[in-house]
N, C-alpha and C positions, 0 to 999 in steps of 0.2 A: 733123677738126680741132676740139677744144676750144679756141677761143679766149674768154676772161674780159677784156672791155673794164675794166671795175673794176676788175679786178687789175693790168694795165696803169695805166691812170691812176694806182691810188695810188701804184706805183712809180715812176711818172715824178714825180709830184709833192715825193714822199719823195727822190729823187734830189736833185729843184731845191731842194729848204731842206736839203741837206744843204751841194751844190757852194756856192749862194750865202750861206747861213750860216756856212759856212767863212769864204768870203770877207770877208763883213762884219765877222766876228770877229778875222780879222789884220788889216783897214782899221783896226778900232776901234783897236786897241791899238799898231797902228802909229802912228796919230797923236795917241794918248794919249801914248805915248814921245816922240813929236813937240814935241808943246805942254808937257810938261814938261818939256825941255830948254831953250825958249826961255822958261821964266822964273827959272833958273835964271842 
């Protein structure tokens, strides 16, 4: 068994700012949409 802990990690890492990037990026804009509707 060749296992590459550092290849592991960067993928796990690369995974996590993708899933939570995501995320944060439809939050952002979710409640950009948000707050520009309540001064509207």
């Amino acid at each position: 068994m060749n296992i590459h802990i550092s290849t592991n990690a960067l993928f796990t890492v690369a995974m996590f700012l993708v899933v939570y990037g995501g995320y944060f990026v439809a939050t952002y804009f979710s409640c950009k949409r948000i707050i520009g509707e309540d001064q509207m």
